[in-house]
VOBA-1610 file (N, C-alpha, C; in pm, whole numbers, padded with zeros to 5 digits, always signed):
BEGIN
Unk-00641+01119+01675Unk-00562+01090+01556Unk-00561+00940+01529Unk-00551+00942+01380Unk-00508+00764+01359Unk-00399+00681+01363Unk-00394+00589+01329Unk-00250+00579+01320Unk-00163+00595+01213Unk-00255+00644+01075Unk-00195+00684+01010Unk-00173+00863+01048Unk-00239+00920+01079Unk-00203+01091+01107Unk-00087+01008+01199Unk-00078+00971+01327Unk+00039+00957+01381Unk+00140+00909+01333Unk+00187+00829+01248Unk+00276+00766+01226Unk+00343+00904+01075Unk+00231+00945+01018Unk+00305+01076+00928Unk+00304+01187+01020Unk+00291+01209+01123Unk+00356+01338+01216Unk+00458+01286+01255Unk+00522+01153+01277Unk+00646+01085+01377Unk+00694+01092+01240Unk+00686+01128+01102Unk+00772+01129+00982Unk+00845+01246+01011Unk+00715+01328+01020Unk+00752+01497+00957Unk+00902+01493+01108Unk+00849+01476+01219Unk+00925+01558+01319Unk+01076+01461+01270Unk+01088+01319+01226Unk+01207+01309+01240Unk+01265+01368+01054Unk+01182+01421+00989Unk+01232+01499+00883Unk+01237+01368+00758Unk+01224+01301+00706Unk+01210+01185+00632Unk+01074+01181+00574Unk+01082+01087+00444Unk+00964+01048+00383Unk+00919+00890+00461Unk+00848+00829+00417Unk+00771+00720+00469Unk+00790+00607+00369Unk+00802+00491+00393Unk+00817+00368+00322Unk+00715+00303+00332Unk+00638+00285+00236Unk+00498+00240+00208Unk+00540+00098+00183Unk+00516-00056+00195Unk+00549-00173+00143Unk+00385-00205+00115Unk+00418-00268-00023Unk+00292-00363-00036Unk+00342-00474-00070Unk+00263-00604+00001Unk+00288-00740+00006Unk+00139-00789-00045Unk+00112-00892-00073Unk-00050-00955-00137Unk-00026-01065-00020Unk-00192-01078+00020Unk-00219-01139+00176Unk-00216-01315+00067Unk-00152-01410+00169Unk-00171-01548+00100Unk-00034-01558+00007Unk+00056-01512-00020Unk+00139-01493-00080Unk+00292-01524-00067Unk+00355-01618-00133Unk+00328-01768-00174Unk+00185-01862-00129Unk+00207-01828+00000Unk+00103-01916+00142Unk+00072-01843+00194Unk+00000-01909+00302Unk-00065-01844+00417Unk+00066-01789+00502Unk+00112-01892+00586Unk+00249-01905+00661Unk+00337-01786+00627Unk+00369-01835+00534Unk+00529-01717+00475Unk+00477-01609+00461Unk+00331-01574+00422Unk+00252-01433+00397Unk+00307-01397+00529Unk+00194-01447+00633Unk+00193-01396+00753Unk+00310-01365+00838Unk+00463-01438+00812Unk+00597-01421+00845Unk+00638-01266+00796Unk+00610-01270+00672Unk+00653-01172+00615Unk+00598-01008+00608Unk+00466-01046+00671Unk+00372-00907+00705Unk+00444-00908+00851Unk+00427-01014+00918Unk+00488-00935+01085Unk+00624-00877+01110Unk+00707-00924+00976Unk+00876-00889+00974Unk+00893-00738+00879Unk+00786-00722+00851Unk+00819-00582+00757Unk+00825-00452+00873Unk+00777-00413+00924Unk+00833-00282+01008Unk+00950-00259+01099Unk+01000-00423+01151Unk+01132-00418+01176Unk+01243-00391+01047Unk+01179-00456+00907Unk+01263-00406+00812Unk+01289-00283+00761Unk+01165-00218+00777Unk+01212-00063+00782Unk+01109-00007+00685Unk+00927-00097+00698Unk+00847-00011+00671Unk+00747+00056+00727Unk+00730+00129+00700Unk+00683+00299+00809Unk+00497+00215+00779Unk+00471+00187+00660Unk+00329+00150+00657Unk+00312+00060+00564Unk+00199-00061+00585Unk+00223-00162+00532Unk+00055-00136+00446Unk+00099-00198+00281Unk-00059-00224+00241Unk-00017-00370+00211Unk-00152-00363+00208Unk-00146-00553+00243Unk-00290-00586+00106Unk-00241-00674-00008Unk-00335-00672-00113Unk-00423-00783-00064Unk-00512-00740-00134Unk-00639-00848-00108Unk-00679-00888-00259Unk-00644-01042-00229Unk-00618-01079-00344Unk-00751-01089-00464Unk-00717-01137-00588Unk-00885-01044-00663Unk-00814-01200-00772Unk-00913-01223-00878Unk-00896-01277-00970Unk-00906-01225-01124Unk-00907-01063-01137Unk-00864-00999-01200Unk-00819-00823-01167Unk-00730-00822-01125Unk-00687-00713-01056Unk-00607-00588-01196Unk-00759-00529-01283Unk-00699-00483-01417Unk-00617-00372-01368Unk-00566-00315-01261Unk-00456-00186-01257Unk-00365-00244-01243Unk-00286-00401-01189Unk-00207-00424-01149Unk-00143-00508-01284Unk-00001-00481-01272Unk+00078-00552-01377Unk+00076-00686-01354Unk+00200-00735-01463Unk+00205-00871-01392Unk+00274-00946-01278Unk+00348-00877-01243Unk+00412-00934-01102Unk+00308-00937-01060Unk+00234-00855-00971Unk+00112-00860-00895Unk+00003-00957-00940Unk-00058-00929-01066Unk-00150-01014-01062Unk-00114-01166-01080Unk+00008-01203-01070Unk+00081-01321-01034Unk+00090-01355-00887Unk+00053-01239-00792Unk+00095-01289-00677Unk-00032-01282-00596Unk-00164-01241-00709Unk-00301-01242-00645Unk-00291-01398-00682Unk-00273-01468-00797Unk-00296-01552-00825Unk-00224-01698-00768Unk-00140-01672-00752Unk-00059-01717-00613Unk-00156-01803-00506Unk-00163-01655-00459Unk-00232-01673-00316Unk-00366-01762-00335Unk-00397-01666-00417Unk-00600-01792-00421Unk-00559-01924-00494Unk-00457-01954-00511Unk-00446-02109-00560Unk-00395-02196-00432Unk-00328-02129-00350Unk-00291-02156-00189Unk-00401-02128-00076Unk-00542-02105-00147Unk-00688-02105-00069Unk-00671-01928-00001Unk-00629-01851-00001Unk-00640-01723+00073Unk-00739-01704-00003Unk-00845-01637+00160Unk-00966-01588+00120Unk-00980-01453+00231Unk-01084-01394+00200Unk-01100-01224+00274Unk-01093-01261+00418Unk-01154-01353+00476Unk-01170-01392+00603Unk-01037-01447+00674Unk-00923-01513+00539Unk-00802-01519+00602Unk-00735-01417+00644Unk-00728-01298+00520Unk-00647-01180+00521Unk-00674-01137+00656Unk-00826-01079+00698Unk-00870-01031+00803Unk-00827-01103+00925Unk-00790-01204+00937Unk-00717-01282+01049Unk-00550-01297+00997Unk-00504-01235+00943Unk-00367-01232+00951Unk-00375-01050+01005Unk-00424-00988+00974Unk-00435-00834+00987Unk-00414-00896+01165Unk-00519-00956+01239Unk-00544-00963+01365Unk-00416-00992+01425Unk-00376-01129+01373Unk-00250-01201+01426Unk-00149-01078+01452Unk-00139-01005+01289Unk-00048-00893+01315Unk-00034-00795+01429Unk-00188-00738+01448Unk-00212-00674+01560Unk-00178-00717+01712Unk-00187-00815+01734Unk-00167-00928+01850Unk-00027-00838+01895Unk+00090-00873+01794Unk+00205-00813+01787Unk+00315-00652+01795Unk+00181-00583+01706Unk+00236-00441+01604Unk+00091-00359+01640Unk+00090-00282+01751Unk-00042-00176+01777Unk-00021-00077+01647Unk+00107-00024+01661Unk+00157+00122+01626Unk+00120+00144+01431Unk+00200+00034+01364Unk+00223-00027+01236Unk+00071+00023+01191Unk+00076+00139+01051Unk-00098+00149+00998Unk-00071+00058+00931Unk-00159+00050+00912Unk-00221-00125+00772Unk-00342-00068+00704Unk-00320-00111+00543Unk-00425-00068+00495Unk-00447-00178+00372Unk-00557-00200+00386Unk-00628-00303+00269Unk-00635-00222+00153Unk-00588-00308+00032Unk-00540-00271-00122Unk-00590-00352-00191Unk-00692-00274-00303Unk-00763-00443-00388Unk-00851-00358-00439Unk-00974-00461-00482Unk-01069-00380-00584Unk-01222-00453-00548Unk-01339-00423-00560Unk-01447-00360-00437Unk-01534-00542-00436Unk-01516-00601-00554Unk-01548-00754-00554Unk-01546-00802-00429Unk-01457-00860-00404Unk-01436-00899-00277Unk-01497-00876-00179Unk-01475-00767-00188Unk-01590-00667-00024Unk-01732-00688-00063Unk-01771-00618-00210Unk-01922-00683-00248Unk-01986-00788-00204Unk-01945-00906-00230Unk-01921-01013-00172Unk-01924-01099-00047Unk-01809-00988+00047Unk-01845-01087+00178Unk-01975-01092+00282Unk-02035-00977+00283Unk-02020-00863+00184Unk-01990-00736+00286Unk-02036-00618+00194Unk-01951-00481+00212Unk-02013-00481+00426Unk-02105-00437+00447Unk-02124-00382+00580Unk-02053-00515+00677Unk-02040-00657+00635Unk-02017-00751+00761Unk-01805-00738+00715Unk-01783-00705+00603Unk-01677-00673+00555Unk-01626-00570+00670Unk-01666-00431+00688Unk-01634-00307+00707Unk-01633-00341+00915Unk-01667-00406+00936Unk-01723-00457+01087Unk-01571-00537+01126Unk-01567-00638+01041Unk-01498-00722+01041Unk-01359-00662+01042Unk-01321-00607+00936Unk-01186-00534+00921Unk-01140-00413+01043Unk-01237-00378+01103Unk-01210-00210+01163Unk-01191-00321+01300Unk-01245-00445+01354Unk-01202-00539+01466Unk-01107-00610+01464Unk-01071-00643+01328Unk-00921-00725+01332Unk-00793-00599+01313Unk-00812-00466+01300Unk-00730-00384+01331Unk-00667-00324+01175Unk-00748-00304+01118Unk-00699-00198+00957Unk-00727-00109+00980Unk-00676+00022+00959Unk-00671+00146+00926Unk-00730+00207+00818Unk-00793+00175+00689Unk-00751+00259+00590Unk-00780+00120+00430Unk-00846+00190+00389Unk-00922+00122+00231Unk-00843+00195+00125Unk-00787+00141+00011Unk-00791+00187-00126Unk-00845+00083-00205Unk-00974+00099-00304Unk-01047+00058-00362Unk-01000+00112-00510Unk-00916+00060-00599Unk-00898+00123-00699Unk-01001+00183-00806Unk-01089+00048-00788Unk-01192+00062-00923Unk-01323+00109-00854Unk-01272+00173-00747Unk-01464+00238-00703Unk-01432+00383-00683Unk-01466+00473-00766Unk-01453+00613-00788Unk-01538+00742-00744Unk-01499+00847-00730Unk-01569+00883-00625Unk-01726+00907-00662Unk-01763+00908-00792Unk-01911+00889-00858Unk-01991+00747-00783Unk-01907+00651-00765Unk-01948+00514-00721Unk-01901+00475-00565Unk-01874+00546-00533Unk-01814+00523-00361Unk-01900+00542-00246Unk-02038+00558-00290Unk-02160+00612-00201Unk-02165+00468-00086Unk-02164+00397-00182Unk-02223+00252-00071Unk-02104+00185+00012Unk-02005+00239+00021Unk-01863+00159+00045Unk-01826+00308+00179Unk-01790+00379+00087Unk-01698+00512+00181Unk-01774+00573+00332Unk-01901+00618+00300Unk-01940+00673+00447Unk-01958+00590+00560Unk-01976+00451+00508Unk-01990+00378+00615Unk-01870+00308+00661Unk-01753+00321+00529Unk-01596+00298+00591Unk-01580+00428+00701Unk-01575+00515+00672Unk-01572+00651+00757Unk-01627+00618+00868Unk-01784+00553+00892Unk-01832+00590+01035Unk-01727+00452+01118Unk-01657+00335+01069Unk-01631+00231+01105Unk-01492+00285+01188Unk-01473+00365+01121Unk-01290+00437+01172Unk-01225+00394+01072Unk-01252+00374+00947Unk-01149+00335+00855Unk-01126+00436+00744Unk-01003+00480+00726Unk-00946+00596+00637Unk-00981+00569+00502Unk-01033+00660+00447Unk-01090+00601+00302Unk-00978+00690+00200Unk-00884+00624+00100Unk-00788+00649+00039Unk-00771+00651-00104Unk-00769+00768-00159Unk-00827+00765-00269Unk-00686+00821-00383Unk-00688+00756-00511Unk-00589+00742-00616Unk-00619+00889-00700Unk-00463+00956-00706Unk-00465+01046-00803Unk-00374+01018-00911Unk-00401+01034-01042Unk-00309+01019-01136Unk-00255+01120-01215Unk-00171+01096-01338Unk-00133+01204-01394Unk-00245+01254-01518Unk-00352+01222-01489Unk-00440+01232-01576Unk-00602+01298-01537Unk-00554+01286-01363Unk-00651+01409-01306Unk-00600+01540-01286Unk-00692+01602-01346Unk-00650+01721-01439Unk-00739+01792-01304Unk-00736+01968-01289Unk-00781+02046-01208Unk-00923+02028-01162Unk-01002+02023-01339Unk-01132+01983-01277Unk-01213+01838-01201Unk-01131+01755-01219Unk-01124+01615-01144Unk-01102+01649-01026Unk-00959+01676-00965Unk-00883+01714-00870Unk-00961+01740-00707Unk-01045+01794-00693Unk-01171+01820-00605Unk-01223+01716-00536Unk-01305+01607-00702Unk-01395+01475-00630Unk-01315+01383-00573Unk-01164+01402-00639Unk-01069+01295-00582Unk-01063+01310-00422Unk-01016+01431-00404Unk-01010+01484-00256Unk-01113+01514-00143Unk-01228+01484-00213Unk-01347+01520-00111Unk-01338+01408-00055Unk-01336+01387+00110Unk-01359+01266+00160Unk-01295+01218+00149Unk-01188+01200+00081Unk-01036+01142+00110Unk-00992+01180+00256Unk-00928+01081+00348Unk-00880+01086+00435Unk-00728+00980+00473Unk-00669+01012+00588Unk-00556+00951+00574Unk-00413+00997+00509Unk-00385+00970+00381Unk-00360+01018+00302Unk-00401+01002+00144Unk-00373+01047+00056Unk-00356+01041-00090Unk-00285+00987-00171Unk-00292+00884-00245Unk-00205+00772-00298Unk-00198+00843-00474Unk-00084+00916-00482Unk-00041+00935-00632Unk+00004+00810-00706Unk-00068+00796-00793Unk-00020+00671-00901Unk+00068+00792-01016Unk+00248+00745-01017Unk+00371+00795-01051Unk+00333+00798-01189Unk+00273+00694-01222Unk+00266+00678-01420Unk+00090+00686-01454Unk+00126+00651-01594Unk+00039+00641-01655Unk-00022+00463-01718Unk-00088+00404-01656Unk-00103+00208-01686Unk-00073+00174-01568Unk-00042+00031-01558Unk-00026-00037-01466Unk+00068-00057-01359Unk+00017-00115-01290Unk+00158-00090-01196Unk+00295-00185-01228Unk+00410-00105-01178Unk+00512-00220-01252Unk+00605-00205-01356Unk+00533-00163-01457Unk+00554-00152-01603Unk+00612-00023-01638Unk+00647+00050-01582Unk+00732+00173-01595Unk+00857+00252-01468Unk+00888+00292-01516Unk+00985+00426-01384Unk+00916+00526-01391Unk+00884+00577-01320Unk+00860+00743-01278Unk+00978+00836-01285Unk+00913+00982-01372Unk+00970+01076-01418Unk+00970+01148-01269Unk+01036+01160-01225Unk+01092+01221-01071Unk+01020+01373-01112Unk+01087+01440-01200Unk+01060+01561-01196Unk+00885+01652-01238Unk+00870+01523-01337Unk+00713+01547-01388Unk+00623+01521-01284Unk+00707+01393-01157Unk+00575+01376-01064Unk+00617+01469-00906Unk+00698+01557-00879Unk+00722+01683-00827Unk+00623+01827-00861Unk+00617+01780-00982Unk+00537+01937-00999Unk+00356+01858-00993Unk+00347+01735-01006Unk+00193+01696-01008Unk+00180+01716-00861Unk+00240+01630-00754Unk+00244+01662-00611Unk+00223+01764-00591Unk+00303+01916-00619Unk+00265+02024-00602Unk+00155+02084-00602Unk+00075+02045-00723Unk-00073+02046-00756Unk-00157+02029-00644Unk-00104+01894-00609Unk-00219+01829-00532Unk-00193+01913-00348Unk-00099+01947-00339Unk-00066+01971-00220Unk-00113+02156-00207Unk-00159+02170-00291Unk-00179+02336-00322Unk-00344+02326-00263Unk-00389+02241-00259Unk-00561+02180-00272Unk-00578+02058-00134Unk-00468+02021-00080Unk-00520+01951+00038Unk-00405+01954+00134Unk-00432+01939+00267Unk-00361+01909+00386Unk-00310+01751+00358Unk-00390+01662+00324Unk-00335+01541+00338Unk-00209+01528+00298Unk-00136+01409+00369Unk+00011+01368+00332Unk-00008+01319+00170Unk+00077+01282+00064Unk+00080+01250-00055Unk+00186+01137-00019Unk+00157+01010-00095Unk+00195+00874-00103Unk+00247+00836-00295Unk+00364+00826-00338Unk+00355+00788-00456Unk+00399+00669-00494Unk+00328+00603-00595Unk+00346+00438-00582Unk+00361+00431-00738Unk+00370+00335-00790Unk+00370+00205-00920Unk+00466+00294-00957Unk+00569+00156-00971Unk+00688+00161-01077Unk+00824+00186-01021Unk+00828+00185-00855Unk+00938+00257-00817Unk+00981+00142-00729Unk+01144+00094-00801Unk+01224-00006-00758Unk+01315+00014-00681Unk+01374+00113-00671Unk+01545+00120-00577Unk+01555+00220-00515Unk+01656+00210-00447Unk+01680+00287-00363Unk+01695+00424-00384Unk+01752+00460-00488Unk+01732+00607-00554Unk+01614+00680-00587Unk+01496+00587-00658Unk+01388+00639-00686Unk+01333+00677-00565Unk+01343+00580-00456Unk+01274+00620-00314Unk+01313+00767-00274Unk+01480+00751-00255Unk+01515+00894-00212Unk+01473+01023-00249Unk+01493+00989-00401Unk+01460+01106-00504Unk+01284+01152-00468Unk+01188+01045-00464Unk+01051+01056-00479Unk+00979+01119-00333Unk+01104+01115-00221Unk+01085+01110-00095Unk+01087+01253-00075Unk+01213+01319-00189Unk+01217+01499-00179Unk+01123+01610-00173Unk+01020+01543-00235Unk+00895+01587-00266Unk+00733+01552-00188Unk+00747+01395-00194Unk+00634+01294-00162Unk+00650+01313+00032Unk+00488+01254+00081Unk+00537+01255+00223Unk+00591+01131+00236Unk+00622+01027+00130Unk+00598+00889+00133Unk+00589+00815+00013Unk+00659+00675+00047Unk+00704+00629-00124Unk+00643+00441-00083Unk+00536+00445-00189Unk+00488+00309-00207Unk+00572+00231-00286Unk+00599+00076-00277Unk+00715+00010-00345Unk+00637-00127-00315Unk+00592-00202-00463Unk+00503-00328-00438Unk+00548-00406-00546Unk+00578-00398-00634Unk+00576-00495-00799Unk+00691-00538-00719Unk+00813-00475-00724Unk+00943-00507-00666Unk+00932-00624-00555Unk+00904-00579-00455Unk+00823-00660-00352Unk+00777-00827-00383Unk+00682-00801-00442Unk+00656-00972-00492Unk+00699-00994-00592Unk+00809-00948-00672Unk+00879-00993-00748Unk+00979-01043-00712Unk+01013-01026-00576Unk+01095-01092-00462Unk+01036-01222-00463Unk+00967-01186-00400Unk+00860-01352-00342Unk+00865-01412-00491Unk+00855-01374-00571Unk+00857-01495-00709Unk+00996-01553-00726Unk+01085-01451-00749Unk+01218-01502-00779Unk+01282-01616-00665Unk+01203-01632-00538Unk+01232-01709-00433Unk+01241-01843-00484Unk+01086-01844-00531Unk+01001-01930-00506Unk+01069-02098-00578Unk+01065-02187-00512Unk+01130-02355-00561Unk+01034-02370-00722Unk+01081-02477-00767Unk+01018-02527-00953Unk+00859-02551-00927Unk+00814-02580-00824Unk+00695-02585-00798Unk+00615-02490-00762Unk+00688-02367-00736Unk+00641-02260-00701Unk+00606-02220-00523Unk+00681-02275-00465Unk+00666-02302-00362Unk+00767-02195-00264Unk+00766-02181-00142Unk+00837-02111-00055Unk+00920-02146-00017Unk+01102-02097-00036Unk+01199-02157+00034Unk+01311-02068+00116Unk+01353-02116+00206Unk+01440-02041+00286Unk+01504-01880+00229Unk+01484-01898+00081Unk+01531-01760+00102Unk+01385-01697+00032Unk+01281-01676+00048Unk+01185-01602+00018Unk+01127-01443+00109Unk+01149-01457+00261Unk+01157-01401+00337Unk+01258-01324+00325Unk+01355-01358+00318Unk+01472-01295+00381Unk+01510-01201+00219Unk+01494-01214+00147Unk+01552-01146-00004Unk+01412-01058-00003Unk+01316-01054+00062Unk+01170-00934+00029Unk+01249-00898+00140Unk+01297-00904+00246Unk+01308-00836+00371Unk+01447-00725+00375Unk+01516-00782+00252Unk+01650-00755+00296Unk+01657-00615+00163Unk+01558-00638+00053Unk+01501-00538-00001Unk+01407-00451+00069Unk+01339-00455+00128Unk+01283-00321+00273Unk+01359-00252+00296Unk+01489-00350+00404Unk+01558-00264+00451Unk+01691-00187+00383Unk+01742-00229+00247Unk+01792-00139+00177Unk+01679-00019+00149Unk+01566-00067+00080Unk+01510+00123+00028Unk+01475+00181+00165Unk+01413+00110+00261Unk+01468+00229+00355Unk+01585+00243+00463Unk+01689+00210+00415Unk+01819+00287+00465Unk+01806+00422+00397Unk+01770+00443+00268Unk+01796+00553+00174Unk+01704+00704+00235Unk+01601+00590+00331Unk+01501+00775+00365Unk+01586+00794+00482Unk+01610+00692+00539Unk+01739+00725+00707Unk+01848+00797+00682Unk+01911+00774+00555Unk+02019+00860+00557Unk+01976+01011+00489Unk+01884+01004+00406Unk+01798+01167+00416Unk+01774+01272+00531Unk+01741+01134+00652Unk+01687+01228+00759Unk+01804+01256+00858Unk+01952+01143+00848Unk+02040+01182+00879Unk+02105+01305+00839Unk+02114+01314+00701Unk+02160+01420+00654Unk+02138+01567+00653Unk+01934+01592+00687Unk+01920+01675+00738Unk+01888+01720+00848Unk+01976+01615+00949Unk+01961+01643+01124Unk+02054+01762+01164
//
């Protein structure tokens, strides 16, 4: 098993959904990034994606692509991320981690010294937004032979006959995108994305993950009734912005206001799993 199958069987048995955090690697800085990736599972997230930052990241709203932009103006590059992943590891065996971004980057470093590189500094698990499963030939089997979970996006707009290529070769789990556009820029209809889950869960074993657009503590709970697991990212570095000094810079409370938001949305799956102990 991986550590993602393990860490969603240590869900199921204690009866709870999963708290997905996404943070962008470099973000404000290097430093405070890396503070803030090693302090998130004491805050209370079950699995961490960690963005890799892009210089046009078209799924992501604007918080995010504010906090890709961030980072690469503070020099984060793929080879940093991949050595903060490590540092992390040094620390956190258990914690899955999964790289979040779009296939540039990896093209780039490029893909096979990429895929080497990442599966030794200790990642789990790829979502490639913009490489689909028509285009995933040169990226996915050889993420697969590396040990890395290849994680693939369903929306409300893959319809039955889609539904299949999404899931072939998907491993890990399945990342439902809640809306329709970018991330950020909306709330999720709780009840419309209950019966899409259903769909998808009628057609695969994998756990289901639902992400963009979901801020508080309620949406988590609510999304958790259904989902094996609730992604929460715009929110997230919209923390880290609202921190940030006139210069844009990192200050004493940047850490602690992303952290102290963790551990409110997940108090909300703890007292779920309290409730049905």
């Amino acid at each position: 098993m991986t550590r993602i199958d393990r860490r969603f069987a240590a869900l199921k048995d204690e009866g709870r959904g999963g708290l997905v955090t996404f943070i962008t690697a470099g973000d404000p800085d290097h430093d405070t990034s890396l503070a803030l990736l090693k302090a998130l599972p004491k805050a209370g997230a079950d699995i961490i994606e960690l963005g890799m930052p892009f210089s046009d990241p078209m799924a992501d709203g604007p918080a995010i692509q504010a906090s890709s932009q961030r980072a690469l103006k503070a020099g984060q590059t793929m080879k940093k991320t991949l050595a903060m992943v490590k540092a992390f590891r040094e620390q956190d065996k258990t914690t899955p981690l999964v790289l979040m971004g779009y296939y540039n980057p990896i093209y780039v470093y490029p893909a096979a010294s990429f895929l080497k590189d990442a599966a030794t500094a200790g990642v789990d698990g790829l979502i490639v937004v913009d490489l689909p499963p028509e285009e995933d030939e040169e990226l996915r089997p050889a993420a697969s032979e590396a040990g890395l979970n290849f994680i693939r996006l369903a929306t409300p707009t893959t319809d039955a006959k889609r539904l299949p290529a999404v899931l072939a070769n998907s491993s890990g789990f399945v990342y439902y995108v809640s809306i329709a556009g970018i991330t950020g820029t909306a709330a999720p209809d709780v009840t419309k994305v209950g019966a899409h889950i259903a769909r998808i869960k009628a057609q695969t074993d994998l756990p289901i993950a639902v992400g963009f657009g979901v801020r508080t503590k309620e949406q988590v709970k609510s999304l958790a009734r259904t989902a094996d697991a609730v992604v929460v990212g715009s929110a997230l570095v919209s923390a880290v912005a609202q921190s940030l000094d006139q210069a844009g810079k990192a200050t004493k409370a940047t850490a602690s206001s992303v952290l102290s938001l963790v551990e409110q949305l997940a108090s909300g799956l703890r007292e779920t799993a309290d409730a049905n102990a």
